[in-house]
C-alpha positions in Angstrom: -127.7 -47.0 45.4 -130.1 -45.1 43.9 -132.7 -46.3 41.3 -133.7 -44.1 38.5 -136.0 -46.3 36.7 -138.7 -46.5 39.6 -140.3 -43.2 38.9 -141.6 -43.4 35.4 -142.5 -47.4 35.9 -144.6 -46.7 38.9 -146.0 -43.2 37.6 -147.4 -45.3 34.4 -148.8 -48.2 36.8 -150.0 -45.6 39.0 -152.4 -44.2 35.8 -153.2 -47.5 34.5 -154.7 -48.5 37.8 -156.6 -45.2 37.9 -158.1 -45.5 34.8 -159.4 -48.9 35.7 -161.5 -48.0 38.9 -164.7 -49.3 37.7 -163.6 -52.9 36.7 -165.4 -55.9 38.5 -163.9 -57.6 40.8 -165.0 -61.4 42.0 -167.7 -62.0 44.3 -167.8 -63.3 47.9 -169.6 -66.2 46.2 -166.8 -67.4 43.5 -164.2 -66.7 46.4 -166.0 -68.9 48.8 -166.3 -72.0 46.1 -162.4 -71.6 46.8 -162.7 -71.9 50.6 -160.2 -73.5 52.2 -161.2 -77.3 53.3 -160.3 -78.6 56.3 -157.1 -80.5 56.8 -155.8 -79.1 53.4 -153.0 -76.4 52.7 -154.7 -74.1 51.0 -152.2 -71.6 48.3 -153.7 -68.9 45.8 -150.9 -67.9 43.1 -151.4 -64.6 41.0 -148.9 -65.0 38.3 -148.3 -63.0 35.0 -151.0 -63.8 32.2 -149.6 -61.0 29.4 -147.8 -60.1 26.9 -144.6 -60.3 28.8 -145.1 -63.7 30.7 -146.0 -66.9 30.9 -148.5 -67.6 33.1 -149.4 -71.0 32.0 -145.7 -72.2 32.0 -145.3 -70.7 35.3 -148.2 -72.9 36.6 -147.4 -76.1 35.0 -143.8 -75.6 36.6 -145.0 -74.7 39.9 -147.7 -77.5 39.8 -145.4 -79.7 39.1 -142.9 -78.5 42.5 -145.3 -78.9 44.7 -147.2 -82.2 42.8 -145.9 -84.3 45.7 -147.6 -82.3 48.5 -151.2 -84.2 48.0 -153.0 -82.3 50.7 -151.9 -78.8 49.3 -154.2 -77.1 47.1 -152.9 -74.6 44.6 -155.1 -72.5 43.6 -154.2 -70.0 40.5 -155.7 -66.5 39.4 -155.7 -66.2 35.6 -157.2 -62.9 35.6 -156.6 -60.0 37.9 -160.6 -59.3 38.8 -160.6 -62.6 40.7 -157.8 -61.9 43.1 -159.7 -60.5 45.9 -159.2 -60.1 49.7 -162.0 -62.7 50.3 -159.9 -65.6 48.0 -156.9 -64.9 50.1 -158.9 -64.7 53.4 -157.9 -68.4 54.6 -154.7 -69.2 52.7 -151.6 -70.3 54.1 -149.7 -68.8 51.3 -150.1 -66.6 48.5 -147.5 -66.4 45.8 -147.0 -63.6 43.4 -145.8 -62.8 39.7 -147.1 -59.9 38.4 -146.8 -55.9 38.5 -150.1 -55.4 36.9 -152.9 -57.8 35.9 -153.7 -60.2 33.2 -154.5 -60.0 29.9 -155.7 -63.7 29.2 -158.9 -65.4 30.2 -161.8 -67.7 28.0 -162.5 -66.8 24.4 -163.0 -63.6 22.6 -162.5 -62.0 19.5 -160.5 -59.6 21.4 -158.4 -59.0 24.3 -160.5 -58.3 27.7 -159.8 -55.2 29.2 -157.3 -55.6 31.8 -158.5 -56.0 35.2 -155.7 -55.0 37.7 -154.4 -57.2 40.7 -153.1 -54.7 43.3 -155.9 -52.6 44.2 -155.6 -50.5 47.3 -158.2 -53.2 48.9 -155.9 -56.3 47.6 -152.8 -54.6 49.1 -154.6 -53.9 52.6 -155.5 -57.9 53.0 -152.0 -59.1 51.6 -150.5 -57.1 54.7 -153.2 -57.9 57.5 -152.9 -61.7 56.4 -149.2 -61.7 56.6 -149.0 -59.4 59.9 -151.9 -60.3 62.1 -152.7 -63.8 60.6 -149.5 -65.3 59.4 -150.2 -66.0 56.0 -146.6 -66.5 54.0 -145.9 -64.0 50.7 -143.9 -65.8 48.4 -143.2 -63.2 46.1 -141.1 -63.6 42.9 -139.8 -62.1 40.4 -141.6 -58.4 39.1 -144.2 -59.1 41.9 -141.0 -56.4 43.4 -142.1 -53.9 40.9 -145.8 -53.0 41.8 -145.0 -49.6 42.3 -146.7 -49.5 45.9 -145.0 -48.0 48.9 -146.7 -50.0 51.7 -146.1 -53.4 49.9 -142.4 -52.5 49.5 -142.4 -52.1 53.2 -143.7 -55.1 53.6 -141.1 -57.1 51.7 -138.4 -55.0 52.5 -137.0 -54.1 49.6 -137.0 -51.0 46.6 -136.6 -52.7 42.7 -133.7 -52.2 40.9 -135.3 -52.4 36.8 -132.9 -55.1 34.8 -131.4 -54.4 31.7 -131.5 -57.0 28.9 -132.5 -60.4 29.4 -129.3 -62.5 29.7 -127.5 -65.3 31.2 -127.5 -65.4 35.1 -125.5 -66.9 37.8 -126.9 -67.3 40.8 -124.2 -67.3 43.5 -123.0 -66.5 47.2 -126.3 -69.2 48.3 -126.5 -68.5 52.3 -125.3 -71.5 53.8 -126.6 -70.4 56.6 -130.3 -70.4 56.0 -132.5 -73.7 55.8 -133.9 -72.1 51.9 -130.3 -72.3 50.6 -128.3 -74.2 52.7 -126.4 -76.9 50.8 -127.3 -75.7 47.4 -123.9 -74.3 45.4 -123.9 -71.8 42.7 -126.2 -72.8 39.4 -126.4 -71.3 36.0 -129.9 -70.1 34.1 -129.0 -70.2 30.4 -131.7 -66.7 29.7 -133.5 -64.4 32.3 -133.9 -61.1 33.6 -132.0 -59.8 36.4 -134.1 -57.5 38.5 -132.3 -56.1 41.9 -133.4 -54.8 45.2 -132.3 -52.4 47.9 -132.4 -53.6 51.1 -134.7 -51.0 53.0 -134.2 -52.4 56.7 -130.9 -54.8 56.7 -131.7 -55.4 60.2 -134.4 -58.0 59.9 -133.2 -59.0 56.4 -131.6 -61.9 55.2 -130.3 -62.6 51.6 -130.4 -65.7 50.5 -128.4 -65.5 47.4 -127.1 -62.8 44.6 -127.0 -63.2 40.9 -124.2 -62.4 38.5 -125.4 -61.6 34.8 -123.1 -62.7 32.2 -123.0 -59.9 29.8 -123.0 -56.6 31.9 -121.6 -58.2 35.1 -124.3 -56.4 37.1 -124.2 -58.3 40.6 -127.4 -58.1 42.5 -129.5 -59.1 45.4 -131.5 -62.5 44.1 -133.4 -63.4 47.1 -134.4 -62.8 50.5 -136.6 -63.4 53.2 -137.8 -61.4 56.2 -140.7 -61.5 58.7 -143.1 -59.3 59.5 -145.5 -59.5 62.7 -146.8 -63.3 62.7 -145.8 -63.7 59.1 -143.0 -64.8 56.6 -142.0 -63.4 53.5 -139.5 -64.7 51.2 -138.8 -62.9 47.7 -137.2 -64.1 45.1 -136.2 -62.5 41.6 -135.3 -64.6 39.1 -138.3 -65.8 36.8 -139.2 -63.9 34.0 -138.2 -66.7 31.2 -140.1 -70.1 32.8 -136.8 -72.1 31.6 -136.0 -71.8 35.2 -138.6 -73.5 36.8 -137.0 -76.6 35.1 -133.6 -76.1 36.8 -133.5 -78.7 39.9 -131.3 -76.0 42.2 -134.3 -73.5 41.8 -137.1 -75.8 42.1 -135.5 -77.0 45.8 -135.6 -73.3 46.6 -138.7 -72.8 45.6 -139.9 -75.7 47.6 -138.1 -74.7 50.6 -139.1 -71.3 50.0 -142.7 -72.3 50.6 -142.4 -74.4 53.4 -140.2 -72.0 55.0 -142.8 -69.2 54.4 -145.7 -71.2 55.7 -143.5 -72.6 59.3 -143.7 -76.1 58.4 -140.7 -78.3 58.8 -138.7 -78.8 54.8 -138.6 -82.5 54.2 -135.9 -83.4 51.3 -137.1 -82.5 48.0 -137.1 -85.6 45.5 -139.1 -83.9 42.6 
């Protein structure tokens, strides 16, 4: 299958992050007021702060997952410049949910120049952690369309762009994965459906397709894979935060995390 949306997407990202060369990033001070204490789970989530997402709905939803895990701390990146390779240094997990950087951040009487999230430097720490430490990658939704080469190697995959935003089934839930076992089909009222090709089948496995109502597109919805000491899970639906509420995704995402980290998955109950 070949995807003929990925050039222009990534050639515009490509120039944005050029242009931006100069912008400040966090120091090794603010990272280190984040260090991870001992005994604790520690979990750093970059999520979409834009025009186009949520951000703060997608934390109040995932807060609210992983409320019940009272040694985990989640720690969440509101703006791109504070999403460094010394934040990440000690975390079990990072997740991801965003193709560019953030927009939002204090008060102003006008919007902060964007600071981007996937520097060359960011990229290089996401990939040591997850190979040579074992730090899990939880990465959802357009976290697939980055438009970098080396981190679709690392998840596995090449983005498929969606078409309009649209009911979605998600279906054909591996029952033979501990992330999906025992979870039948579910329906998300609104979302986008991105989808991914498989780059290495061999040491891939999906976890579930979609099915969008209008254009009956079927796609690849999520997957996991690992790479060196390290898990990686993706998952695609998430663009419309109405599906952080559904109970079938929430267990997934729950599962998802544990999974990703090699801890056992104890029943979800939120």
């Amino acid at each position: 299958m070949t995807n003929k949306n990925i050039t222009s997407r990534r050639t515009v990202l490509k120039t944005g992050i050029a242009s931006v060369t100069a912008a400040v990033t966090a120091s090794e001070a603010q990272a280190a007021s984040y260090a991870k204490n001992p005994g604790e789970t520690k979990i750093v989530a970059a999520l979409g702060h834009d025009s186009m997402h949520n951000g703060i709905a997608y934390e109040v939803h995932l807060r609210s997952i992983f409320s019940l895990k009272k040694d985990w701390r989640l720690i969440f990146v509101r703006q791109g410049k504070y999403f460094t390779p010394e934040l990440i240094s000690d975390a079990d997990l990072v997740m991801t949910q965003l193709f560019w950087g953030s927009d939002a951040g204090g008060i102003g009487d006008k919007l902060e120049k964007r600071v981007p999230a996937w520097t060359d430097e960011n990229i290089d720490a996401i990939i040591d952690n997850v190979k040579n430490r074992g730090m899990g990658l939880l990465a959802l939704h357009n976290s697939i369309w980055i438009g970098n080469e080396r981190f679709h190697d690392l998840i596995g995959t090449n983005p498929v762009l969606h078409q309009e935003i649209q009911p979605i089934i998600i279906k054909d839930l591996n029952r033979n994965h501990p992330i999906t076992d025992n979870i039948d089909k579910f329906f998300v009222n609104i979302d986008e459906q991105f989808n991914a090709e498989i780059k290495y089948p061999s040491d891939t496995t999906v976890l579930f397709r979609t099915l969008a109502v209008h254009d009956k597109n079927d796609a690849v919805g999520g997957w996991c894979r690992t790479q060196g000491r390290g898990r990686i899970v993706g998952l695609l639906p998430g663009h419309e935060h109405w599906i952080y509420r559904i109970p079938e995704y929430r267990e997934i995402l729950w599962r998802s995390a544990h999974w990703a980290m090699k801890k056992s998955i104890p029943p979800y109950s939120g």
